[in-house]
N, C-alpha and C positions, 0 to 999 in steps of 0.2 A: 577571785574577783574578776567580773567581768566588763566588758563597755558596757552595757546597760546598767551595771551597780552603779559605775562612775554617774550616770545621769540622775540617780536617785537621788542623789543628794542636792539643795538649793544651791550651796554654796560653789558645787564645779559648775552647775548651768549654768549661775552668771558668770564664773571666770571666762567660759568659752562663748558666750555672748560678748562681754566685755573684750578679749583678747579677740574675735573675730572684729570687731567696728574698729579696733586700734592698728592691726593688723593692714588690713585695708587701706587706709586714708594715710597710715606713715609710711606704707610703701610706698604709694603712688605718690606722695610730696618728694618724699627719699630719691624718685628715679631724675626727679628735676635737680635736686640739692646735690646727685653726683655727677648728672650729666656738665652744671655751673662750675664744679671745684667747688663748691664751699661748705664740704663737709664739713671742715674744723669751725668754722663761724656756728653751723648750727650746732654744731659741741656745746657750744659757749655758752646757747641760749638754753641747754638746760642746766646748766651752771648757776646763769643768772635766775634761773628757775626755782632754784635750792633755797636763797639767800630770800627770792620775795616767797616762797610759803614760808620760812620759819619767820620772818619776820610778821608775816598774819599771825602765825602762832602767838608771837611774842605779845601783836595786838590784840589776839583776843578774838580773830578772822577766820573763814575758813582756808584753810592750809591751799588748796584748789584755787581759790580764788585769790588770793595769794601767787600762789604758780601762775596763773595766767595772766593775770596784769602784768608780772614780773617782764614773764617771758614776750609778750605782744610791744612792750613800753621798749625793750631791748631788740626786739625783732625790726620795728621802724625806727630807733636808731641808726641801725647798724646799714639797715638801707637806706637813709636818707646820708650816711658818709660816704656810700657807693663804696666804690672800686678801691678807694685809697685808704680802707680801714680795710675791707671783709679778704685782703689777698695779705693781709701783715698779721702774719701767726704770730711775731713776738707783742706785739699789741694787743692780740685776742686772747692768747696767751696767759698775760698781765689779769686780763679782764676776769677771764675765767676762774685763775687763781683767785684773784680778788673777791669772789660770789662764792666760792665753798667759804675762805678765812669770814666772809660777813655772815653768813649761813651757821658755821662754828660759833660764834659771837653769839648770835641771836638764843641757839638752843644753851650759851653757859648760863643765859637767866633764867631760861627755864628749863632745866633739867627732867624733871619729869616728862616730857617731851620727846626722852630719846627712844622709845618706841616707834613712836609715829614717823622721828625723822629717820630711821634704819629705812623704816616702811619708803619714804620718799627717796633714797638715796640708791637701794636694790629694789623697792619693788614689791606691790603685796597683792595682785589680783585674787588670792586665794579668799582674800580679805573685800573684796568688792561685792557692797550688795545693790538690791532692784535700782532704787533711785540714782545710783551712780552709772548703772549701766545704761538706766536713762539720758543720764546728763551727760558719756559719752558719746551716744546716739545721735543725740541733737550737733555734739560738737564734731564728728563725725561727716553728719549730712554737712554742714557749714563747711567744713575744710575741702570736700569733696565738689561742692559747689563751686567753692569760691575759684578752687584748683582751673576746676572744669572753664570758666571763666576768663580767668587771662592766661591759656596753656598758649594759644596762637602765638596771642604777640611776646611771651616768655621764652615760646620757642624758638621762635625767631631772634630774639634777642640775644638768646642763650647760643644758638649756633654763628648769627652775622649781625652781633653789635653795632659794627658803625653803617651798615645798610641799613640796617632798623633805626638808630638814630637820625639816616640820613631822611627816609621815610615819614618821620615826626612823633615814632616812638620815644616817650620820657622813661629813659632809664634808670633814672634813680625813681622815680615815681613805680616803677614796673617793680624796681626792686624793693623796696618797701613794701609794695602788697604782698610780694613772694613772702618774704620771711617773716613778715606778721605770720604769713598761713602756715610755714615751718615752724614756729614757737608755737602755736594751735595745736599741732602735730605734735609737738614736742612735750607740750603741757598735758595730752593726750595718753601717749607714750609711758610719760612717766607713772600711771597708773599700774601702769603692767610689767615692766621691767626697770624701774627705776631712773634717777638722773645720772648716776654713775655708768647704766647698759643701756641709755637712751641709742647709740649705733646701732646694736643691734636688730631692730624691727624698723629702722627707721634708713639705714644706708646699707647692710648687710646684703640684706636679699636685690636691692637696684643695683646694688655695685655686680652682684651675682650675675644679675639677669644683662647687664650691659656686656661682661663678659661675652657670653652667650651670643646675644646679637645685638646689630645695631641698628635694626627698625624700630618705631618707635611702638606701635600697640603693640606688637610682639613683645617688645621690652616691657611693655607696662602689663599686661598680662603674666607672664613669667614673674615678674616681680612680684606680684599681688599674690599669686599662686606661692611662692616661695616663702612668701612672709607668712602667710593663712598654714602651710608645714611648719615651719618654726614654731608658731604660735600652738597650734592645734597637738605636733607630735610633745612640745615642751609641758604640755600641763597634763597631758594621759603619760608620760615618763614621771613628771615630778606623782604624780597620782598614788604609780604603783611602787614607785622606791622610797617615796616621802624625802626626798633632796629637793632643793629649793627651784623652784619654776625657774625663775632669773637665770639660772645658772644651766640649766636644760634648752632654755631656747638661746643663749648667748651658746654654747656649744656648738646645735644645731645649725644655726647663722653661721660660724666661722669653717663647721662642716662643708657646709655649702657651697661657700666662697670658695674656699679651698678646692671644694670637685668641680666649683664653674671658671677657677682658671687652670685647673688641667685639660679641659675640655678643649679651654681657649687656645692652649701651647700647643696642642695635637692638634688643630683644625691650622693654627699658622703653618705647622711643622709638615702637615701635606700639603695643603696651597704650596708651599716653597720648593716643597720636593717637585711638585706635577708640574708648577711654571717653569723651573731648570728644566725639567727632563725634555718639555715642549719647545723653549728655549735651544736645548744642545740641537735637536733632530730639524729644525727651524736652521739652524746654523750651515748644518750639514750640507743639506739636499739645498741652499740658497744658490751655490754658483751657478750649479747646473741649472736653476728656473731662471734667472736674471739674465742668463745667455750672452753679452761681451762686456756689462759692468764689471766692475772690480769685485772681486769675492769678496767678502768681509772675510773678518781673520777668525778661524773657527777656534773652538775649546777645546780642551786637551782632548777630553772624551772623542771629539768630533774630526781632529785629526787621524785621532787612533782607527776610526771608521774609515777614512777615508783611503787610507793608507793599506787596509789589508783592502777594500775596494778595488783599489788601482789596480796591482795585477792582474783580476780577475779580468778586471775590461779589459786590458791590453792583448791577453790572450787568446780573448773573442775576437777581437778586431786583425790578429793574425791568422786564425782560420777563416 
């Protein structure tokens, strides 16, 4: 089998249609939702994600639209409480728990159901056709817009709060539009890896990419890039072993993570070494450029230097 067989088929084309538009637009939410801290709030919201599709189910709704109300109704909650819900993990926590057990509830009346909701809870891109790859296109374009929109004043917020506040930034206002656009993302998401691996495409690759570095297109480039491998290498792996995508790109994400904080340990672990080393010879050779201030008191290294030095002069200044 080759990658040209993999394209013959309808059903991978829209996976990797589908997984490219999701890929996309939850990274680039993801790299704001790790730069804030509130990774575990956006947890939550595909929690409460769960509980409003099966409960469409139970209505008689599409499961989708279901998810999304759920998640957008929870998203500006959770920002119109600000600051004093989205940093209290045993509250969101509560929350969370609370949207799988109603989730559970919903699908014991309707049992027959438990197909679709496996599908909702890991994930079935394999399972995605035209009109859904449509209808993540549009939501896609939306989240990327809306993104694009208030990134200034988010960023600003996100880095000097009470300057932005001071300035006549509304911060609970700011933060309510962010996380409606993370549940967007999140209701997104869920297509493709589920509400149980919603981290994965959506915090994995920005957590990565911040490692790495701390500009901000840089960041957001690397992350995109890193999500679109995830995405892309997880469903040509699931293709040719027949193991479940979900579980190939949740791999791949925590691959990544994992090689973009070794990156990060080695890049401290020289800085530290090159500023000491610059540091001791700095230390060194200071008495002698300061000419009648006070030496500062050298490092051990720098003493050691100095010390088989001495003789040397001394013996010059004899002949």
């Amino acid at each position: 089998m080759s990658i040209v067989t993999m394209f013959e088929y309808d059903f991978m084309v829209n996976a990797f249609e589908a997984a490219t538009i999701v890929a996309v637009a939850a990274s680039l939410v993801g790299y704001f939702l790790v730069l804030r801290g509130q990774t575990f709030a956006g947890h939550a919201l595909s929690h409460v994600g769960f509980a409003g599709a099966t409960g469409a189910v139970l209505a008689g709704v599409s499961p989708l639209l279901g998810l999304l109300v759920a998640t957008v109704l929870a998203g500006a909650g959770m920002g119109f409480l600000g600051e004093r819900f989205q940093h209290r993990d045993v509250a969101i926590g509560i929350v969370l728990a609370m949207s799988l057990g109603c989730g559970l509830l919903f699908l014991h009346f309707f049992t027959a159901y438990a197909t679709q909701a496996t599908a909702l809870l890991f994930g079935n891109v394999l399972g995605v056709d035209a009109p859904t790859v449509l209808a993540l296109l549009a939501l896609g374009i939306l989240i990327i817009a809306a993104l694009a929109f208030i990134s200034r004043p988010l960023l600003f917020a996100t880095l000097q709060p009470e300057l932005a506040e001071a300035k006549g930034v509304s911060l609970r206002r700011l933060s309510m539009l962010f996380l409606v656009i993370v549940a967007l993302a999140t209701a997104a998401s869920v297509q493709i890896v589920g509400i149980l691996l919603v981290f994965t495409l959506m915090v994995a690759p920005a957590a990565a990419a911040q490692r790495v570095t701390i500009k901000l297109w840089p960041g957001l480039l690397l992350s995109v890039g890193l999500a679109l491998v995830e995405a892309w290498l997880g469903l040509t792996l699931a293709y040719y072993t027949d193991w479940p995508t979900s579980f190939w790109i949740t791999a791949i994400g925590a691959a990544i993570y994992m090689l973009a904080l070794s990156i990060s340990r080695q890049k401290h672990v020289s800085e530290y070494r090159h500023e000491h080393h610059h540091h001791d010879e700095d230390q060194v050779w200071r008495p002698a450029m300061t000419g009648s201030r006070k030496p500062k008191r050298l490092s051990a290294r720098g003493e050691e230097i100095t010390a088989r030095a001495r003789p040397i002069s001394s013996s010059s200044h004899e002949h």
